[in-house]
Structures are given as C-alpha cells and as structure tokens.
C-alpha positions as CSV (number, residue, x, y, z in Angstrom):
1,X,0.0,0.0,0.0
2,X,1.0,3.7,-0.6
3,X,1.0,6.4,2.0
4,X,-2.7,7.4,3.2
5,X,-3.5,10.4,1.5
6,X,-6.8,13.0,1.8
7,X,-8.0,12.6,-1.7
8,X,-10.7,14.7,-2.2
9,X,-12.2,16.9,0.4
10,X,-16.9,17.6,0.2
11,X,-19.0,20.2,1.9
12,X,-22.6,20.2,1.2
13,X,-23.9,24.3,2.1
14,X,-27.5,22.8,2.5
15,X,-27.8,19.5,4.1
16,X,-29.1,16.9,1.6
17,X,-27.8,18.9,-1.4
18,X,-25.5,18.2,-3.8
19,X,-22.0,18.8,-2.5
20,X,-18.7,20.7,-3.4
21,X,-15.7,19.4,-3.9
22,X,-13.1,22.2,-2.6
23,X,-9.1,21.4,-3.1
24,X,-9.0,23.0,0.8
25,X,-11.0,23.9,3.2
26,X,-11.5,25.0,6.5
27,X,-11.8,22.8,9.6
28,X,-13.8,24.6,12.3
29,X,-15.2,22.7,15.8
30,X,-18.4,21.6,14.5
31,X,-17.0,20.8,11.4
32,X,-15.9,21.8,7.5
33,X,-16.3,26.0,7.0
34,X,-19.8,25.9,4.8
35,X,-20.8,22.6,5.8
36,X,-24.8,21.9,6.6
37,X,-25.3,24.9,7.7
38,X,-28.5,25.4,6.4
39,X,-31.4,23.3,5.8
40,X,-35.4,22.3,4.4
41,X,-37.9,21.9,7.2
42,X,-41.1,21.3,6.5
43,X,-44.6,22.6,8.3
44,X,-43.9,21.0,11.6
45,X,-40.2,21.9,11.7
46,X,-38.6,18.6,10.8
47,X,-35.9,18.7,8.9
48,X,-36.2,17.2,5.4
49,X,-33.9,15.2,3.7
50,X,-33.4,12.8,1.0
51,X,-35.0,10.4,3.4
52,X,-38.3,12.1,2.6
53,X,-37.4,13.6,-1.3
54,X,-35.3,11.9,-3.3
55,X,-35.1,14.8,-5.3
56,X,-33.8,17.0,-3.0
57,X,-30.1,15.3,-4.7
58,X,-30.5,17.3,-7.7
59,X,-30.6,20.3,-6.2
60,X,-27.1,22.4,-5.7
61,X,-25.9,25.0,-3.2
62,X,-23.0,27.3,-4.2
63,X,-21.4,28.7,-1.2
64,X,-21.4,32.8,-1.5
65,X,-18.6,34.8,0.6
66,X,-20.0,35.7,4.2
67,X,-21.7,32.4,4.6
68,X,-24.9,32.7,2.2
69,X,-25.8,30.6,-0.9
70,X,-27.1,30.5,-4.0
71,X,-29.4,27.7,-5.2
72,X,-30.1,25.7,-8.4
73,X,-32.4,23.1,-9.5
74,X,-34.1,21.2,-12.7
75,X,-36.2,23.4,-13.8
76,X,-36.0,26.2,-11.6
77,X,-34.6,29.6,-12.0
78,X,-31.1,29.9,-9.5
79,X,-32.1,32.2,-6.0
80,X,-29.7,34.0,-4.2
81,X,-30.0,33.7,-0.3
82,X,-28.2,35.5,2.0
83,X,-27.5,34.8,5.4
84,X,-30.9,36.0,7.6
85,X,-30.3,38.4,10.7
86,X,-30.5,36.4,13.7
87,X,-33.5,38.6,14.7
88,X,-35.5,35.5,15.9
89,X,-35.3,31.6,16.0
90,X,-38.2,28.9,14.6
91,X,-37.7,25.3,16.5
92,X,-36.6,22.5,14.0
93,X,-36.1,18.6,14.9
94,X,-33.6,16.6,13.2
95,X,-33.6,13.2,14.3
96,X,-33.9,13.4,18.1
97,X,-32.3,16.9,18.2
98,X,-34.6,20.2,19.0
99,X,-32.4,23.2,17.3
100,X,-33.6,26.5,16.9
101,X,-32.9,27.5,13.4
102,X,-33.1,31.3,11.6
103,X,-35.3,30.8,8.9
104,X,-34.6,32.9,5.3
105,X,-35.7,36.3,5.4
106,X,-37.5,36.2,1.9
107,X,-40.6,34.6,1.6
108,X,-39.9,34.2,-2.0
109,X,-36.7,31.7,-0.8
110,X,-39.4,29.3,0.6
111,X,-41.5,29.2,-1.9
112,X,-39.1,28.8,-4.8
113,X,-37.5,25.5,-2.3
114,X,-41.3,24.2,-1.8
115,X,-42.2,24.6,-5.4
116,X,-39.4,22.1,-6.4
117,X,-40.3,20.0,-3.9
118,X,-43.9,20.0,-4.6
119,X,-44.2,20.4,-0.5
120,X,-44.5,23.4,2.3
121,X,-40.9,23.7,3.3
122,X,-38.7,26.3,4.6
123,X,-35.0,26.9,4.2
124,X,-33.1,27.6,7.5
125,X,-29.7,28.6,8.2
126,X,-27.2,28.0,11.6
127,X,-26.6,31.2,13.0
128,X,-24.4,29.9,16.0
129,X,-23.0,26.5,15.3
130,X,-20.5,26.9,18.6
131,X,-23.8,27.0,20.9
132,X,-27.1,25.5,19.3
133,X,-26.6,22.2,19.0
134,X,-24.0,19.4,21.3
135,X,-23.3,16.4,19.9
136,X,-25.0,13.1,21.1
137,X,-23.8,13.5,24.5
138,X,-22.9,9.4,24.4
139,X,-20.4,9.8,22.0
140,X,-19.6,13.6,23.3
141,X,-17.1,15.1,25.0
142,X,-17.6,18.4,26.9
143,X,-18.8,21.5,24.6
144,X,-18.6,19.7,21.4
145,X,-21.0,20.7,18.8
146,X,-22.4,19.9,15.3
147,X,-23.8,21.6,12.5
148,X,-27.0,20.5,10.9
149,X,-24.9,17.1,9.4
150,X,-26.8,13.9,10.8
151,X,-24.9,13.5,13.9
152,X,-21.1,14.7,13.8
153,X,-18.9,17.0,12.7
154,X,-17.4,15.5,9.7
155,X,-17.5,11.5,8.3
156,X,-14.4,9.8,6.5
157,X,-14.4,7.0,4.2
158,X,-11.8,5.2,2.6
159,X,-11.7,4.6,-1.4
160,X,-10.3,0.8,-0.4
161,X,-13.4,0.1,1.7
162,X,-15.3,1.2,-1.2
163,X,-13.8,-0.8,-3.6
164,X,-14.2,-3.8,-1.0
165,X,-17.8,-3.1,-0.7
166,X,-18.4,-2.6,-5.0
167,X,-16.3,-6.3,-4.6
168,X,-19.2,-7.6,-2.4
169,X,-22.1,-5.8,-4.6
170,X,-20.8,-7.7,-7.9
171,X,-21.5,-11.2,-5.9
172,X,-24.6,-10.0,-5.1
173,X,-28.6,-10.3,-6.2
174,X,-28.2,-6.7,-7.7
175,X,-24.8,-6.6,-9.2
176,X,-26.0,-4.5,-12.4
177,X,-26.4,-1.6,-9.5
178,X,-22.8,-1.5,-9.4
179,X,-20.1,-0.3,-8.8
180,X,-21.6,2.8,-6.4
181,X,-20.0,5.9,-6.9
182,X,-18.3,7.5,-3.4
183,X,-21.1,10.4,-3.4
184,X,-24.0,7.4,-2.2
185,X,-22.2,8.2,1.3
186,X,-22.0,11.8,1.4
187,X,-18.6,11.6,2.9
188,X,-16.5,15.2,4.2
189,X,-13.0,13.6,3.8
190,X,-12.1,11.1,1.4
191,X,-8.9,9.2,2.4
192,X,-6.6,7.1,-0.7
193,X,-3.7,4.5,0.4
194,X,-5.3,2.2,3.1
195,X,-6.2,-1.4,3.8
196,X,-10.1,-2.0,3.0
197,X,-11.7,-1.7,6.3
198,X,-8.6,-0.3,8.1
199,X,-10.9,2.6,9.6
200,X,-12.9,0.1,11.6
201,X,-9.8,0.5,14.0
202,X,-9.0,3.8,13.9
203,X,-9.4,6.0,17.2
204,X,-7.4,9.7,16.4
205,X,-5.6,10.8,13.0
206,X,-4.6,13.6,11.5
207,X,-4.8,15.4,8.2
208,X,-2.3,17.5,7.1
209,X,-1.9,19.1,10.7
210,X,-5.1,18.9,12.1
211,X,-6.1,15.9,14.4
212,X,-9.6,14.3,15.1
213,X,-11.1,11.9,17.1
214,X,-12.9,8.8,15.7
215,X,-16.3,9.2,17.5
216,X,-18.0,5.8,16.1
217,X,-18.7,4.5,12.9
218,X,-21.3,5.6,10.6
219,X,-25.0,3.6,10.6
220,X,-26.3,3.8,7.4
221,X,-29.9,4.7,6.0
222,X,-31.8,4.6,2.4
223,X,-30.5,8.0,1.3
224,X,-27.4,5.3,0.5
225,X,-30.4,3.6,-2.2
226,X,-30.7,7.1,-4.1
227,X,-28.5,8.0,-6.8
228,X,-27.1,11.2,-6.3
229,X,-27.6,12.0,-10.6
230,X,-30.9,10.9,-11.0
231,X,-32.7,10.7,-7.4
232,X,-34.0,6.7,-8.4
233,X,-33.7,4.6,-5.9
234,X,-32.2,1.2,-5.3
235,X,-31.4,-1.9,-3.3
236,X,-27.9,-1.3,-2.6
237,X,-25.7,-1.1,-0.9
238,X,-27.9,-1.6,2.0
239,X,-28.1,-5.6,0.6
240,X,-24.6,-6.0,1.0
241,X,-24.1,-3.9,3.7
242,X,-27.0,-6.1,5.9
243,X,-24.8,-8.9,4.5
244,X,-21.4,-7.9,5.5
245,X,-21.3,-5.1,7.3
246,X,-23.6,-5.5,10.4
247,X,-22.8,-3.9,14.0
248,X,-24.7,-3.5,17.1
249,X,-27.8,-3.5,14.4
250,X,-26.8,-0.9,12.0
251,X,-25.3,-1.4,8.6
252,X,-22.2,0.4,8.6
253,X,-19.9,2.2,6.6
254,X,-17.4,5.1,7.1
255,X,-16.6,6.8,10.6
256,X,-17.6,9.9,12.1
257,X,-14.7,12.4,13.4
258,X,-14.7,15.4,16.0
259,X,-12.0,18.0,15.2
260,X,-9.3,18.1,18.0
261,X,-7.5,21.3,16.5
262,X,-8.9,23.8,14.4
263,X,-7.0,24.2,10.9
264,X,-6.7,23.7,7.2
265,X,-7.0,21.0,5.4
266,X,-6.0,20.2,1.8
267,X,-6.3,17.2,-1.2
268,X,-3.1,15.6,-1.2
269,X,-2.3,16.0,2.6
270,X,-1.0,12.9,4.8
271,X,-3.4,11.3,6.7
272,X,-1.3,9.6,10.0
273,X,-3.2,6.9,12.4
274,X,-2.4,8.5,15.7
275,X,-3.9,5.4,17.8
C-alpha cells in the first residue's frame, strides 16, 4: 500500500444537497467551513432530507462569501440567499435533536425550495453552530457541537473500503447496481492508500496538521439507495451492507470524526493513524 493520503475533500452548504468538492477547506469545531449549515424543514419543523425527497439530490448549493448561498435546481430559476439576521429563532427537529434555526428572510426563498419540492418547506440557516446544537452526549465530549450534518462534525471514508464493498455488490442479487460511486455516502474527507476496512480500528488521525477523534462508525440509511444524478432509488448497498457489514444492528460504513484542533486541510495532505 501507498502512503494514506486526503484525496478529495466535500462540503454540502444545504444538508441533503449536492455537495462541493473544494481542493482546501477550513476545519472549524463543528466541522468543514460551509458545511450543513443550512437546511429544508417542513410545516412541523422537521428537517427534510433525502430520506423524505429523493429529489432533494438534484438540487445544488453554491457557497457565497460571508456564509450565504445560491441555489439551483431542474427546472427552476437559481435564487440567491443571503444569510438572515439572527432577529428571531423557529424550532426544527432533526432526528432526536430540537435546534432553533433562523429561517430565510425572503418569503420568496421558501416558496421557490417548496415549489421544487412539490411540499410546504422552509429553508433555515445555523446562526451559531458553537452554541445551538452538542453532539450526542454518548459519543460527546464536553462543549462539542455539530452543525445541521446527521450527527457529527465530519464523516471519512476510505476509497479501499469502497472498492471492498463494489467487490461484495458484484457477488450479489443486484450486481448490475454496481459499482456505487463515493457520493452514495455523502462523505466530508475522502482518504486514498489504506487497507479496505482499516478505519474500523482507527481512534485519532490527523490530516495534514489537524487531528480528530474517531467518535463511532457511521449507521447507514436509504439515502445510501438514491442516486445522487438521477434521485432513483435502489437496493444497494444496504443488501450488501445487511450482508457484511452488520454492528450492534446498524449497517455500517465510514466513521464519524470530531475536530481536535482547528485548521486547514488540503487534497493531497497525509493522513497519519495517531492510535
């Protein structure tokens, strides 16, 4: 094997949304600069995700200077939205999570996000990320915080488990579904030059110069099924994964991290197993 290497490096502005693909970016406490800090909620503040709307994948979030975006989807015209004055809060839920959320300040931002959707939703931005939402306090240490991602600040694969795992799929019932392309995960840091599986063991590592913390490995859910370029939906990898990847009664791939040090991180930078 080579040296492990950070191959390619994904923020996604609004959660669920098609993701960038930066050569750098910023590594702040609750996780990559940009990253999920907004979101869709819909009439009774739950976040929305692919889970709900597939086609929530086909949309795309460029990330503007000062923190706001500008959006694009099939058929619709792109909308400008800047960040919204923190003049007052709307409760959201994602997952188990109560947050308190600052919606967009132009009405016409949630109706251009629910008329894509064909549903009520709103779009919602993270005014405070260091205060408004601690990570799942069994897998938390003191004062750690998360964006609006699923759990945790940032989530690695490895392009050797990947390969392992298309290995498994072309054994499989639904071979022709194969080989999945890295984007079925919705990864933050992509990492080149290990043994398949070898982040199963990992605890701390560094990239470039800044370290993390393995917080637990990543349960995996349908948004896995959807193909990110067409929002169908399939049967893998979850098959495979029920099949080979199995723990504590999730199907897993991929591990989430906590940031230990604030920094920058870059494609091409060493990635080092600390313990």
């Amino acid at each position: 094997m080579g040296k492990a290497q950070l191959q390619s490096i994904h923020v996604h502005p609004v959660k669920a949304f098609r993701g960038l693909a930066p050569r750098e970016a910023v590594v702040e406490p609750w996780g990559l600069a940009g990253d999920r800090r907004w979101a869709l909620i819909d009439d009774g503040g739950k976040v929305v995700t692919q889970r709900q709307q597939p086609r929530v994948a086909l949309a795309a979030a460029e990330l503007l200077p000062g923190g706001g975006v500008r959006l694009s989807a099939p058929g619709m015209e792109p909308l400008t939205v800047p960040v919204p004055r923190p003049v007052g809060t709307v409760p959201m839920q994602i997952f188990r999570d109560k947050v308190e959320a600052v919606p967009a300040e132009d009405p016409a931002v949630h109706a251009w996000c629910s008329a894509y959707l064909g549903a009520d939703v709103r779009l919602v931005h993270m005014d405070d990320p260091a205060t408004r939402r601690p990570v799942d306090p069994e897998y938390a240490r003191e004062g750690e915080t998360v964006s609006f991602a699923d759990g945790y600040p940032l989530l690695v694969t490895t392009t050797a488990s990947l390969d392992a795992l298309n290995s498994l799929i072309a054994q499989g019932d639904h071979a022709a579904e194969g080989p999945l392309p890295m984007n079925r995960f919705r990864p933050n840091v992509v990492v080149s030059g290990t043994e398949a599986w070898a982040e199963d063991h990992w605890s701390r590592l560094a990239i470039g110069e800044v370290v993390f913390r393995v917080a637990k490995t990543c349960g995996r859910c349908v948004v896995t099924t959807t193909d990110q370029a067409s929002a169908e939906r399939g049967r893998e990898p979850l098959l495979t994964l029920g099949r080979h990847r199995r723990l504590g009664g999730k199907l897993v791939f991929g591990q989430n991290l906590v940031p230990l040090s604030p920094g920058v991180i870059r494609v091409g930078d060493p990635v080092t197993v600390l313990e």
